[in-house]
PyMOL Python script that loads the backbone (N, CA, C, O; Angstrom):
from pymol import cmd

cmd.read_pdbstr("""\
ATOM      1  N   UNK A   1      22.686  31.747  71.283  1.00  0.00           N
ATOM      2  CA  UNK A   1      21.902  32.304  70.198  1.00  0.00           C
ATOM      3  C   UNK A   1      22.409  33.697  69.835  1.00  0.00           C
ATOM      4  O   UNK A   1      22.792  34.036  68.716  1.00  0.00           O
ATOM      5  N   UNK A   2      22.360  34.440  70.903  1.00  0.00           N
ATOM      6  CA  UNK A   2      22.866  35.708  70.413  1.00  0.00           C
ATOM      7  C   UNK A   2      24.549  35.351  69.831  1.00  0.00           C
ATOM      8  O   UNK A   2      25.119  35.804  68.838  1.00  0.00           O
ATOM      9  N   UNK A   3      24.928  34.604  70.621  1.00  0.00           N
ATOM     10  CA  UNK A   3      26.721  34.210  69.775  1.00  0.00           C
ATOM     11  C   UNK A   3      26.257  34.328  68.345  1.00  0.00           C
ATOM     12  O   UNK A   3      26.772  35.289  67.773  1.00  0.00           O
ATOM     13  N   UNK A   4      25.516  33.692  67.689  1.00  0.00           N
ATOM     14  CA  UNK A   4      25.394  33.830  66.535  1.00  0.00           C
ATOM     15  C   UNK A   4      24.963  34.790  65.732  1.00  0.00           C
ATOM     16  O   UNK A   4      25.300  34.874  64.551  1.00  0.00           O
ATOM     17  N   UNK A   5      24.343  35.421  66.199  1.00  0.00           N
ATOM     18  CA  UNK A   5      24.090  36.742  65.499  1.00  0.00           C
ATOM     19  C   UNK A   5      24.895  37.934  65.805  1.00  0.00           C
ATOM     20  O   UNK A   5      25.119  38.739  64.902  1.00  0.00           O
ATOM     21  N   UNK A   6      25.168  38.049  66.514  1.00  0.00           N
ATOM     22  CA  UNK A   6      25.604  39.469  66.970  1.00  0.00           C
ATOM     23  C   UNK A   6      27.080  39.804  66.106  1.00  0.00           C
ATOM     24  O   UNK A   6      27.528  40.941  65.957  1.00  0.00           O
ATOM     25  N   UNK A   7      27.686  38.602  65.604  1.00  0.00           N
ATOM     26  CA  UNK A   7      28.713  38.915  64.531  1.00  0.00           C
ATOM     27  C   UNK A   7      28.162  39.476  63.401  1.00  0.00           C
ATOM     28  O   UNK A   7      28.554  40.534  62.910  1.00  0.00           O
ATOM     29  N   UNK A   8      27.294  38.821  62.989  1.00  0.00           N
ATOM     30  CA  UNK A   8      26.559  39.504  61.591  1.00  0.00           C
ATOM     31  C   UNK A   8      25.894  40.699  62.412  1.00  0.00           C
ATOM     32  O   UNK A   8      26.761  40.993  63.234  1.00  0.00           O
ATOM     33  N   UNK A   9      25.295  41.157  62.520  1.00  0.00           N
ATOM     34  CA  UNK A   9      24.847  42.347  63.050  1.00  0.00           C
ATOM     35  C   UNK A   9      25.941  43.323  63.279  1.00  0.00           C
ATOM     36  O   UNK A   9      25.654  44.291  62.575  1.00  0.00           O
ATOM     37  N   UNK A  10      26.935  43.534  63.843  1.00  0.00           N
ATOM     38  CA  UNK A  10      28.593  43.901  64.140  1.00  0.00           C
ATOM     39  C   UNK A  10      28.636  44.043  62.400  1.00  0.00           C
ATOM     40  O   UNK A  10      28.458  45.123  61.837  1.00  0.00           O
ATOM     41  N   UNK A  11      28.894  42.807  61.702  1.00  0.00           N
ATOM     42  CA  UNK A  11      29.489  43.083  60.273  1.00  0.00           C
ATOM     43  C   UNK A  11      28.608  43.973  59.295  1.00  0.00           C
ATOM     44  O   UNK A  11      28.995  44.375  58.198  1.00  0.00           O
ATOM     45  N   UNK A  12      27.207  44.249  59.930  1.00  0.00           N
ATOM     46  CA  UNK A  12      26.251  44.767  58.820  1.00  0.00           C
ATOM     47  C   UNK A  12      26.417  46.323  59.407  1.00  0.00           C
ATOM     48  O   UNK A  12      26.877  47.006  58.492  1.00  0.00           O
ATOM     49  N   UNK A  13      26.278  46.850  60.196  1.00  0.00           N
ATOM     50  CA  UNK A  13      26.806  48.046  60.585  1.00  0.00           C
ATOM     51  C   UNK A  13      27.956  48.538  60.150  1.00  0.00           C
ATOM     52  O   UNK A  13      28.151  49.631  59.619  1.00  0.00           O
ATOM     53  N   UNK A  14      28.787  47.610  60.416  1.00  0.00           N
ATOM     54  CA  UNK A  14      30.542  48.383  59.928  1.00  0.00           C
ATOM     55  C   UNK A  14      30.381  48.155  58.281  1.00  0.00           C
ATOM     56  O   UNK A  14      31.117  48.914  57.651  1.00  0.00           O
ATOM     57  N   UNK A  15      29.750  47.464  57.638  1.00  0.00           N
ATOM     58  CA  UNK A  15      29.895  47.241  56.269  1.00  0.00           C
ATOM     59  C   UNK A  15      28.814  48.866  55.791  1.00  0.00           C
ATOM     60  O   UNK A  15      28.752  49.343  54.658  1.00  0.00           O
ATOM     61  N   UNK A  16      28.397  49.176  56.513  1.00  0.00           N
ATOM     62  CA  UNK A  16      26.902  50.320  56.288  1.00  0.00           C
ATOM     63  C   UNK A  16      28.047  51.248  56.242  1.00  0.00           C
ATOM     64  O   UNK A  16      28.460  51.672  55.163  1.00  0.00           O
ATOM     65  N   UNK A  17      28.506  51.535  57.217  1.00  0.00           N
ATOM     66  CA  UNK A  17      29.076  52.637  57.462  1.00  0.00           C
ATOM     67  C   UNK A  17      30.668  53.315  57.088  1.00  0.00           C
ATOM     68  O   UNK A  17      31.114  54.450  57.252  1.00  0.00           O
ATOM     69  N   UNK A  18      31.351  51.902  56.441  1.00  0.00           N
ATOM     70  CA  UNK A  18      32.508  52.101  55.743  1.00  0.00           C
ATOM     71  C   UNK A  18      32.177  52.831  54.410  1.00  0.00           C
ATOM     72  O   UNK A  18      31.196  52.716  53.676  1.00  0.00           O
ATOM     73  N   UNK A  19      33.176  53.542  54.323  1.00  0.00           N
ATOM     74  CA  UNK A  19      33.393  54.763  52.822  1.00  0.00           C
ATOM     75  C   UNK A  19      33.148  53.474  51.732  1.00  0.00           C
ATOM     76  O   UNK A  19      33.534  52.315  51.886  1.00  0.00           O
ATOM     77  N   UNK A  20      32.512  53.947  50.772  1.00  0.00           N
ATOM     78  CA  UNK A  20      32.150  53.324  49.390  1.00  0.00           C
ATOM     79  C   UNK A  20      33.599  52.703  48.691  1.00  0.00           C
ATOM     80  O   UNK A  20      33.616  51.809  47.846  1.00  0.00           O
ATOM     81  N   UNK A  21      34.118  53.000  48.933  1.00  0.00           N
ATOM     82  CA  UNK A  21      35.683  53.065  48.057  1.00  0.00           C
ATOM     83  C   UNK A  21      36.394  51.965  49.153  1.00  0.00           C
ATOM     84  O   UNK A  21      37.554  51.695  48.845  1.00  0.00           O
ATOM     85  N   UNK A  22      35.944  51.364  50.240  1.00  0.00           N
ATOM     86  CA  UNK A  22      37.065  50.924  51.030  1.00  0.00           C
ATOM     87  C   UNK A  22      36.040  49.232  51.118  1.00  0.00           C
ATOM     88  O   UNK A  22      36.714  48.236  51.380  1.00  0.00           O
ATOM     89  N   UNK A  23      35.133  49.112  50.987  1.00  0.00           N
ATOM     90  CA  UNK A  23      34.477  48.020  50.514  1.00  0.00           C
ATOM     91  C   UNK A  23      33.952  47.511  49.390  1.00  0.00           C
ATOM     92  O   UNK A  23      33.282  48.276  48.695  1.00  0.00           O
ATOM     93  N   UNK A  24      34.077  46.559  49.097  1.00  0.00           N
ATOM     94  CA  UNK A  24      33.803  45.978  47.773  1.00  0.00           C
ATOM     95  C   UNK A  24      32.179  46.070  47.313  1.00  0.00           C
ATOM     96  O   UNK A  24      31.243  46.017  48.111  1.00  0.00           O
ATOM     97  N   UNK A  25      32.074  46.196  46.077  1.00  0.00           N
ATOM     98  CA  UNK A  25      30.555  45.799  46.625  1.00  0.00           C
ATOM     99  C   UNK A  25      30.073  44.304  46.233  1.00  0.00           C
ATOM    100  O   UNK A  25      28.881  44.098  46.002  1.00  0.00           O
ATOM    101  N   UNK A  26      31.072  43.224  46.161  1.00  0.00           N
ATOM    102  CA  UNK A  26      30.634  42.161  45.923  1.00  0.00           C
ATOM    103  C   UNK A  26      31.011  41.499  47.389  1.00  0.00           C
ATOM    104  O   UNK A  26      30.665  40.357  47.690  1.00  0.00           O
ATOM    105  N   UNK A  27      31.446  41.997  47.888  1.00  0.00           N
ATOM    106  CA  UNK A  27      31.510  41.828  49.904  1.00  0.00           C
ATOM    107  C   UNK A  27      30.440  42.062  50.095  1.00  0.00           C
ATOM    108  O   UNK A  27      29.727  41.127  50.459  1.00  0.00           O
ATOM    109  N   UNK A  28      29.807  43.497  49.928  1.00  0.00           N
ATOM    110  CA  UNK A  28      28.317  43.860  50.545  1.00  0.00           C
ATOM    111  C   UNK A  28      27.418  42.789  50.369  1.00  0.00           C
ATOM    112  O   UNK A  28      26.673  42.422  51.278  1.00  0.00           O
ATOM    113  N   UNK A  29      27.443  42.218  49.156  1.00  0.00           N
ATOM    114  CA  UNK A  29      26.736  41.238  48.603  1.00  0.00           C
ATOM    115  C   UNK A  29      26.340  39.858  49.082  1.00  0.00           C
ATOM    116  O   UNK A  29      25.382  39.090  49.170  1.00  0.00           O
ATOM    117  N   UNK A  30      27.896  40.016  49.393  1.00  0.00           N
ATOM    118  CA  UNK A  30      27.796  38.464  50.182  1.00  0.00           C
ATOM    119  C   UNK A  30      27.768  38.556  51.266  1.00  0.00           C
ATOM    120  O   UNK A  30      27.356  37.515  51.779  1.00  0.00           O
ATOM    121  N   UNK A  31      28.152  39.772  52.381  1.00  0.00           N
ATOM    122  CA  UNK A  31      27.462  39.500  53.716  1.00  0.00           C
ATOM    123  C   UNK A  31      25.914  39.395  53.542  1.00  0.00           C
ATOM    124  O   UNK A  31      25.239  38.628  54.229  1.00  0.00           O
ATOM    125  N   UNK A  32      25.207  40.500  52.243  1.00  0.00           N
ATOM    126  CA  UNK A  32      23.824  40.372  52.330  1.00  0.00           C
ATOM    127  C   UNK A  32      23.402  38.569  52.374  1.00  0.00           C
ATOM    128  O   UNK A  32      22.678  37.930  53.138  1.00  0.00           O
ATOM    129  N   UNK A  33      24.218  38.173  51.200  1.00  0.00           N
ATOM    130  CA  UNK A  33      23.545  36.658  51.284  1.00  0.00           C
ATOM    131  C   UNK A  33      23.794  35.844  52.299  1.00  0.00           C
ATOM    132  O   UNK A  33      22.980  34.929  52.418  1.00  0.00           O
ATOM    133  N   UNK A  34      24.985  35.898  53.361  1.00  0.00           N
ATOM    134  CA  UNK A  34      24.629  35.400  54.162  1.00  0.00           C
ATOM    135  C   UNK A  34      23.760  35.899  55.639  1.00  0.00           C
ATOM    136  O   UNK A  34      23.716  35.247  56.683  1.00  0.00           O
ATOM    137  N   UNK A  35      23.190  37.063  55.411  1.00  0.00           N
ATOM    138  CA  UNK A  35      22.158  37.756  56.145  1.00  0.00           C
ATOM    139  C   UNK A  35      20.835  36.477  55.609  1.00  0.00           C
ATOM    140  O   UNK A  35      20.047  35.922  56.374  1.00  0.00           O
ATOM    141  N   UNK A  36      20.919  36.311  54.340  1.00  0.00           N
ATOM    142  CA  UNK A  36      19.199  35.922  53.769  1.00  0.00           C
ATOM    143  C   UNK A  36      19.881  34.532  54.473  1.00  0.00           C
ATOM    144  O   UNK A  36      18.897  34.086  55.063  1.00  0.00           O
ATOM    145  N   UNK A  37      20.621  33.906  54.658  1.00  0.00           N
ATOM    146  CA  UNK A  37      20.625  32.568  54.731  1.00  0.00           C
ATOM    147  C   UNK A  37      20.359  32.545  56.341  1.00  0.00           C
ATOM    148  O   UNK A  37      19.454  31.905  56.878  1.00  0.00           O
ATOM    149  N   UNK A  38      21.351  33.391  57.033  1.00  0.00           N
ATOM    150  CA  UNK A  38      21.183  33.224  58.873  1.00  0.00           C
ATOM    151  C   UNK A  38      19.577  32.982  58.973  1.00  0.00           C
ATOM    152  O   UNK A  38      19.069  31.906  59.288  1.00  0.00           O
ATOM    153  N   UNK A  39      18.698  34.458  58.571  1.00  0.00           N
ATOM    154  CA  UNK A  39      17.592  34.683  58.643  1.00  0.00           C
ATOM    155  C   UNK A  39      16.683  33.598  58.124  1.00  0.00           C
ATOM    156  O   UNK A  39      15.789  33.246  58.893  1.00  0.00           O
ATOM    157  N   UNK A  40      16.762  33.015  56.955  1.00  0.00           N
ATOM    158  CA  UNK A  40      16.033  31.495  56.758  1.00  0.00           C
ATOM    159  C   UNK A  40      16.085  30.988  58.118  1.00  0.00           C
ATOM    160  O   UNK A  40      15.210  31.113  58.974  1.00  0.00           O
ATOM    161  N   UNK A  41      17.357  30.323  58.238  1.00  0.00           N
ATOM    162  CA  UNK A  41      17.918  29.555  59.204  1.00  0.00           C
ATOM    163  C   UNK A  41      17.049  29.592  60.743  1.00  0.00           C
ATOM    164  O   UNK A  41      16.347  28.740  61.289  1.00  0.00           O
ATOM    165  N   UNK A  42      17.473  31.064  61.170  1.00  0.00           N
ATOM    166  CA  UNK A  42      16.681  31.469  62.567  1.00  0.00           C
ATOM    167  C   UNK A  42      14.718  31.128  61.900  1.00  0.00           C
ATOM    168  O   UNK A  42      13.954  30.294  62.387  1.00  0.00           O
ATOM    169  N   UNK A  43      14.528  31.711  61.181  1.00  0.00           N
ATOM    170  CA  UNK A  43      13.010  31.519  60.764  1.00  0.00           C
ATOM    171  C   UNK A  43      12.435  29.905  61.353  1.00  0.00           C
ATOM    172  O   UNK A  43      11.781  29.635  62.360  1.00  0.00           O
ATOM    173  N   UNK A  44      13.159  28.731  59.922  1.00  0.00           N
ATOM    174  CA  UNK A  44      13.002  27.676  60.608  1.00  0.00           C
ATOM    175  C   UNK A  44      13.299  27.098  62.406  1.00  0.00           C
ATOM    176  O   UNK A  44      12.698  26.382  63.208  1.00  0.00           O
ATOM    177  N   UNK A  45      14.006  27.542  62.399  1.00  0.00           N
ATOM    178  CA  UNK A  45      14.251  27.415  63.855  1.00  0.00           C
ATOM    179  C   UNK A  45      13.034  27.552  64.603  1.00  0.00           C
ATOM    180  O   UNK A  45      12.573  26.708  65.371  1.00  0.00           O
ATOM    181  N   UNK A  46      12.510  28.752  64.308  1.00  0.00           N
ATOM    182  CA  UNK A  46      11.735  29.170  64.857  1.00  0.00           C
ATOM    183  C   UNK A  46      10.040  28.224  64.550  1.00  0.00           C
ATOM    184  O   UNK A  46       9.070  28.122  65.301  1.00  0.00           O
ATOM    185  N   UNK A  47      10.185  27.869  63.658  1.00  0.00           N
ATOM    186  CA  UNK A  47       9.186  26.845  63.152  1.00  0.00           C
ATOM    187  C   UNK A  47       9.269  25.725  63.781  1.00  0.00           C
ATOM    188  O   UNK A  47       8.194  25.125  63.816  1.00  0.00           O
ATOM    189  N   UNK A  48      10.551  24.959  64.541  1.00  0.00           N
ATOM    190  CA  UNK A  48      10.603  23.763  64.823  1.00  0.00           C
ATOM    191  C   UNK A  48       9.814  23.681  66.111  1.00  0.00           C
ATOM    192  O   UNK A  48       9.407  24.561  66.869  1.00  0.00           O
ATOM    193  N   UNK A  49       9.687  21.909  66.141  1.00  0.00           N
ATOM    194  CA  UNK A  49       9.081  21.605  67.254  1.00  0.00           C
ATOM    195  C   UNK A  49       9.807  22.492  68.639  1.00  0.00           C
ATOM    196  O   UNK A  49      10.954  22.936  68.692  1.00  0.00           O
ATOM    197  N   UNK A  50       8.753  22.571  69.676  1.00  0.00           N
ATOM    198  CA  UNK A  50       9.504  23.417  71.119  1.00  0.00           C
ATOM    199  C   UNK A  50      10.086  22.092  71.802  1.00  0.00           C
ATOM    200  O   UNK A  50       9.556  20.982  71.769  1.00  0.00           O
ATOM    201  N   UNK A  51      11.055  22.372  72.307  1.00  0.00           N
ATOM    202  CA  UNK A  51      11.985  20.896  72.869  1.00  0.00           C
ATOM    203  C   UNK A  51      11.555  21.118  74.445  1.00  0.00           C
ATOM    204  O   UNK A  51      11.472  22.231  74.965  1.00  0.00           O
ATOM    205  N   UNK A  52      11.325  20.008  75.042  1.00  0.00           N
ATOM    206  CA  UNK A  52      10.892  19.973  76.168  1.00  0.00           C
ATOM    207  C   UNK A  52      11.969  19.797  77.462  1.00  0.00           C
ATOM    208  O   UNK A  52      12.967  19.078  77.400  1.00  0.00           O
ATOM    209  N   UNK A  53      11.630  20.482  78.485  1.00  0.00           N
ATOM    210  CA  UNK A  53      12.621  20.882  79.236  1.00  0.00           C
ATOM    211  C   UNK A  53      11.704  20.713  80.512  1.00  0.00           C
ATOM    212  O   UNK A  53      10.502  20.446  80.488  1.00  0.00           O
ATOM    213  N   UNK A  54      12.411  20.898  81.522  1.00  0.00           N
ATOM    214  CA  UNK A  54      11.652  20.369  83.103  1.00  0.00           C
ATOM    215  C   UNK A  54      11.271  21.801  83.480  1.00  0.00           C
ATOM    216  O   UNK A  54      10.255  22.099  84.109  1.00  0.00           O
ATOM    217  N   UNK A  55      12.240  22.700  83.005  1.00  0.00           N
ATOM    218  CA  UNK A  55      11.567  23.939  83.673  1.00  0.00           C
ATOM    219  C   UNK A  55      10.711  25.096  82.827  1.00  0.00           C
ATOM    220  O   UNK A  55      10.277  26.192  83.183  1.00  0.00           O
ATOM    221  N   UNK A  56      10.654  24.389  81.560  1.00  0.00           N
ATOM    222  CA  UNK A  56       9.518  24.838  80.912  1.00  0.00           C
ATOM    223  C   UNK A  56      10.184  26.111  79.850  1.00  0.00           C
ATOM    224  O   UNK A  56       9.559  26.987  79.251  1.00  0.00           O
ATOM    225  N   UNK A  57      11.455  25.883  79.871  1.00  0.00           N
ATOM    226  CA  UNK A  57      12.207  27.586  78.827  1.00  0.00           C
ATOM    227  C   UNK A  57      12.174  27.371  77.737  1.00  0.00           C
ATOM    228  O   UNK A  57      12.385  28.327  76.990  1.00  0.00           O
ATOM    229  N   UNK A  58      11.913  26.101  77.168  1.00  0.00           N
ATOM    230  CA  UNK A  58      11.577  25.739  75.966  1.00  0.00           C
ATOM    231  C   UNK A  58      11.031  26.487  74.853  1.00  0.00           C
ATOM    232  O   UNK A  58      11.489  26.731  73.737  1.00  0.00           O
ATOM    233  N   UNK A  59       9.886  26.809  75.450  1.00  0.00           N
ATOM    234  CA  UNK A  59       9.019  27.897  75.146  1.00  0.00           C
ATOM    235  C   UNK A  59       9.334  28.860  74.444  1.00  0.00           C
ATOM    236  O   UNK A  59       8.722  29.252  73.451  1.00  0.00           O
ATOM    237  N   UNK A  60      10.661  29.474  75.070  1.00  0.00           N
ATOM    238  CA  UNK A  60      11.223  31.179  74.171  1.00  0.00           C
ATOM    239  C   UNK A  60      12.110  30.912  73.421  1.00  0.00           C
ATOM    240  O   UNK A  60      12.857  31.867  73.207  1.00  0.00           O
ATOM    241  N   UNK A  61      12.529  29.368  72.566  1.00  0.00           N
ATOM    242  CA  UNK A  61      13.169  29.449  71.906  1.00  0.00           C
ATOM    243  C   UNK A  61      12.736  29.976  70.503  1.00  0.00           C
ATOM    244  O   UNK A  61      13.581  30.504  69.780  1.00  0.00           O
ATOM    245  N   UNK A  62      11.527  29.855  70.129  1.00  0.00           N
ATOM    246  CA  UNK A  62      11.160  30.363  68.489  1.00  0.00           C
ATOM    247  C   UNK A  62      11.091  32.053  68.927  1.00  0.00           C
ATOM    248  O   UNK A  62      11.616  32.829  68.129  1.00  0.00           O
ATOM    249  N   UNK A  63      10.512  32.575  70.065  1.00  0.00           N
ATOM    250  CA  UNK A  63      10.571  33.712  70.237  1.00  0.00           C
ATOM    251  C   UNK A  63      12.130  34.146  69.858  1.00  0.00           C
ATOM    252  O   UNK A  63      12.316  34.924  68.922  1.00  0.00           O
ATOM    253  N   UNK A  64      12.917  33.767  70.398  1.00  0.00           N
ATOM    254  CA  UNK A  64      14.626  34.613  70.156  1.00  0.00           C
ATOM    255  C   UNK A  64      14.928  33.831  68.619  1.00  0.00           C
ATOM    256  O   UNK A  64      15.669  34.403  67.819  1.00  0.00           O
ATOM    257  N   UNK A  65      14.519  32.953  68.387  1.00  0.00           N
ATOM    258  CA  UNK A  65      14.951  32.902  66.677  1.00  0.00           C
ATOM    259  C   UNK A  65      14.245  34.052  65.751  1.00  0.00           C
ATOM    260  O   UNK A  65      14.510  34.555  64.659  1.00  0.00           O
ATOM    261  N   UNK A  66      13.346  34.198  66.605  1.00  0.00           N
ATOM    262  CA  UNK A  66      12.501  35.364  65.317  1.00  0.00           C
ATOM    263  C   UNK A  66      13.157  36.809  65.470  1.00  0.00           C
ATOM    264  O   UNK A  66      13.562  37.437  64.492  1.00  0.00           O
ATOM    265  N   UNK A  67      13.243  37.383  67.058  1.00  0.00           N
ATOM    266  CA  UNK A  67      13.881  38.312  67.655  1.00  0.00           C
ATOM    267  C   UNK A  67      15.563  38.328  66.833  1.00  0.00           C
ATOM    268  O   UNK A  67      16.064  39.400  66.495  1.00  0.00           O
ATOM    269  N   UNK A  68      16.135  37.254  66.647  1.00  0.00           N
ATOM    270  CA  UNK A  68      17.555  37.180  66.183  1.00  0.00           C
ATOM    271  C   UNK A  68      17.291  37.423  64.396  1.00  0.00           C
ATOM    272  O   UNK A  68      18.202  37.896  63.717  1.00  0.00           O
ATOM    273  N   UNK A  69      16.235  37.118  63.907  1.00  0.00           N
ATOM    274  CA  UNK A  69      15.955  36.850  62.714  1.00  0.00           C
ATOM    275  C   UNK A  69      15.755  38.370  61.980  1.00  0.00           C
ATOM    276  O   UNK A  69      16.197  38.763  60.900  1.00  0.00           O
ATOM    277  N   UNK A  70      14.616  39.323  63.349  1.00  0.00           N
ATOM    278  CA  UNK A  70      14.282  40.446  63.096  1.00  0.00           C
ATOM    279  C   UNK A  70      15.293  41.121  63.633  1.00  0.00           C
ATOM    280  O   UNK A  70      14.911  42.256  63.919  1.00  0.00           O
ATOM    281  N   UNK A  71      16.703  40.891  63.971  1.00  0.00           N
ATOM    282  CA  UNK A  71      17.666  41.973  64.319  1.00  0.00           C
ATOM    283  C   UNK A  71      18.539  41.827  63.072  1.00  0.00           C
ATOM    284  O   UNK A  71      19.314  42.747  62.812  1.00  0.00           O
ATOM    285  N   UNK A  72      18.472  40.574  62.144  1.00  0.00           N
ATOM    286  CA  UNK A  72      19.297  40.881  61.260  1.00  0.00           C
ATOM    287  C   UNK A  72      18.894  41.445  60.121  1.00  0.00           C
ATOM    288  O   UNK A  72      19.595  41.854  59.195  1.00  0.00           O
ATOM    289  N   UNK A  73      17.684  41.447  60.235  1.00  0.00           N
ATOM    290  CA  UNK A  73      17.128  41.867  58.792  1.00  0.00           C
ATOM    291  C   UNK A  73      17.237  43.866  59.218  1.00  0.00           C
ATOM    292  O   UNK A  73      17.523  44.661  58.322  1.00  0.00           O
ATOM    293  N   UNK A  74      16.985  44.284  60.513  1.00  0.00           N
ATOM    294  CA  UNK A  74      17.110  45.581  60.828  1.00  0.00           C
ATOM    295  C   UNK A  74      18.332  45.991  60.669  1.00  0.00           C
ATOM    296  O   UNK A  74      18.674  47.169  60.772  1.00  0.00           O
ATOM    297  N   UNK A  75      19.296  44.766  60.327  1.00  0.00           N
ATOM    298  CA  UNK A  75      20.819  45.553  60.731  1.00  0.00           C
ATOM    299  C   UNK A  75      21.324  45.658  58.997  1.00  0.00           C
ATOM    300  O   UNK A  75      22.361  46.224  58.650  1.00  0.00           O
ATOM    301  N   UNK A  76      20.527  45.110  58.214  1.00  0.00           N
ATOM    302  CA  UNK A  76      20.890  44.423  57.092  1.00  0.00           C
ATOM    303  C   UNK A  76      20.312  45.771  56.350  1.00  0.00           C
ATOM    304  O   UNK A  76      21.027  46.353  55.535  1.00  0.00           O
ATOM    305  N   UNK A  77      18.808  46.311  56.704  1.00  0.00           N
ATOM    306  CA  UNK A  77      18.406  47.428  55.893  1.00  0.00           C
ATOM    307  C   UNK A  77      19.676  48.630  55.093  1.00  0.00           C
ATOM    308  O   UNK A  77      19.626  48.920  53.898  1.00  0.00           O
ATOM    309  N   UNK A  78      20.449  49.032  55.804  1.00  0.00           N
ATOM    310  CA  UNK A  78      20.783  50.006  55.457  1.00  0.00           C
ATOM    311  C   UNK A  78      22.305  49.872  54.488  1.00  0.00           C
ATOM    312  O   UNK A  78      23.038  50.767  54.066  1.00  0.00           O
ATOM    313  N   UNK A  79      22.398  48.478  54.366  1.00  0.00           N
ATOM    314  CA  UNK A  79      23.570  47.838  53.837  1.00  0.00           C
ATOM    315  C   UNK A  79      23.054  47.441  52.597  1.00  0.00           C
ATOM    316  O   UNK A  79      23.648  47.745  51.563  1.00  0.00           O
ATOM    317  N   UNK A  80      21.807  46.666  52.584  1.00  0.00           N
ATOM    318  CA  UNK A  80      21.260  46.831  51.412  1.00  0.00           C
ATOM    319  C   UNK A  80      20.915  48.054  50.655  1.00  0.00           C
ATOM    320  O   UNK A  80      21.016  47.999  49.429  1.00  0.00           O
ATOM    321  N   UNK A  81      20.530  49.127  51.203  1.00  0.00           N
ATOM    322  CA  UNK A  81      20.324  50.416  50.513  1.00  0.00           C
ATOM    323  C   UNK A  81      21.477  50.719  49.584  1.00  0.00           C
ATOM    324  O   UNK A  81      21.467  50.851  48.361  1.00  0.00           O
ATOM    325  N   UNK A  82      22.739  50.820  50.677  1.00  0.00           N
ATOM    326  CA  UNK A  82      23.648  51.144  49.752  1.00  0.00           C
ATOM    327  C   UNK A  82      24.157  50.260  48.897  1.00  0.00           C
ATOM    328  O   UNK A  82      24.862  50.585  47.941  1.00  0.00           O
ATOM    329  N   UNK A  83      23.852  49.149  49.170  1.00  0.00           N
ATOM    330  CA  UNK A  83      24.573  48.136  48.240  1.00  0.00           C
ATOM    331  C   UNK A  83      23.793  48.333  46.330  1.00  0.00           C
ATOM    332  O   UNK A  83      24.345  48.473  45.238  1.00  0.00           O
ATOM    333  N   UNK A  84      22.433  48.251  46.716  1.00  0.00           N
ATOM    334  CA  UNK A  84      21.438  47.957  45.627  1.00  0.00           C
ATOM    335  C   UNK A  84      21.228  49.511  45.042  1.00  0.00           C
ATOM    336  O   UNK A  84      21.333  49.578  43.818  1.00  0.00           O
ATOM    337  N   UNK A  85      20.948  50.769  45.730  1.00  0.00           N
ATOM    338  CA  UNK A  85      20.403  51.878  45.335  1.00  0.00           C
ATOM    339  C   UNK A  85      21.742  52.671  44.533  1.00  0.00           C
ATOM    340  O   UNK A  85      22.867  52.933  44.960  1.00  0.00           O
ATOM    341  N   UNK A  86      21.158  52.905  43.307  1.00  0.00           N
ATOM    342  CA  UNK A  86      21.908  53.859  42.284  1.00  0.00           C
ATOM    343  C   UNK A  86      21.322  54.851  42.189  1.00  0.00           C
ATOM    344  O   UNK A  86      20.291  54.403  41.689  1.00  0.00           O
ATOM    345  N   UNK A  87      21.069  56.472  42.329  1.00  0.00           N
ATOM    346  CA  UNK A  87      20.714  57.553  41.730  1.00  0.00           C
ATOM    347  C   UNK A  87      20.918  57.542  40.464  1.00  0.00           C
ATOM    348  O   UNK A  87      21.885  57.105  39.841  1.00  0.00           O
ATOM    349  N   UNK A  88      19.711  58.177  39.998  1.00  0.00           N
ATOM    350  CA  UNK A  88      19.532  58.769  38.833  1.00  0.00           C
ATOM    351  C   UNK A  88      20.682  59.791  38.445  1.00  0.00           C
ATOM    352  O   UNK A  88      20.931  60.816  39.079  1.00  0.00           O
ATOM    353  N   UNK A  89      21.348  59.354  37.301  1.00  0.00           N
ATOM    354  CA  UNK A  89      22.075  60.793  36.719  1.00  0.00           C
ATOM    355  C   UNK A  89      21.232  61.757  36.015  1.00  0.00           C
ATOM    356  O   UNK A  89      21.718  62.802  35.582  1.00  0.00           O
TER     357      UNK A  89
END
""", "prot")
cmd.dss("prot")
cmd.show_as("cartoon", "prot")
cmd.util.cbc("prot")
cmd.orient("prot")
């Protein structure tokens, strides 16, 4: 689970923090969209039936889809800022 996120999370930071001029902003864009899609993704996950297991870990799987869901949307904030926010001239 974390395999899967932790690349996007990695890419939403370095995309935050690269100079304006050295990323596109139709890159920003599309890591954002595939931020909204992971995050669907983990959401449902997190909705699905709990799969049954003998030792009962079943249980924390919607917990870490939501946890994975709410790390991308935290990693995603500040990528969206810059992506979407224009100052006023």
């Amino acid at each position: 689970m974390l395999l899967l996120v932790l690349p996007l999370i990695v890419a939403n930071v370095l995309a935050a923090v690269a100079p304006v001029r050295s990323w596109p902003p139709y890159g920003r864009r599309l890591l954002l969209a595939g931020d909204a899609v992971m995050m669907l993704v983990l959401f449902l996950g997190a909705l699905a039936p709990v799969p049954y297991d003998e030792w009962g870990m079943g249980a924390i799987v919607p917990r870490l889809c939501l946890l994975g869901a709410l790390l991308i949307f935290a990693s995603a904030l500040p990528l969206a800022k810059k992506s979407f926010y224009r100052p006023r001239p």
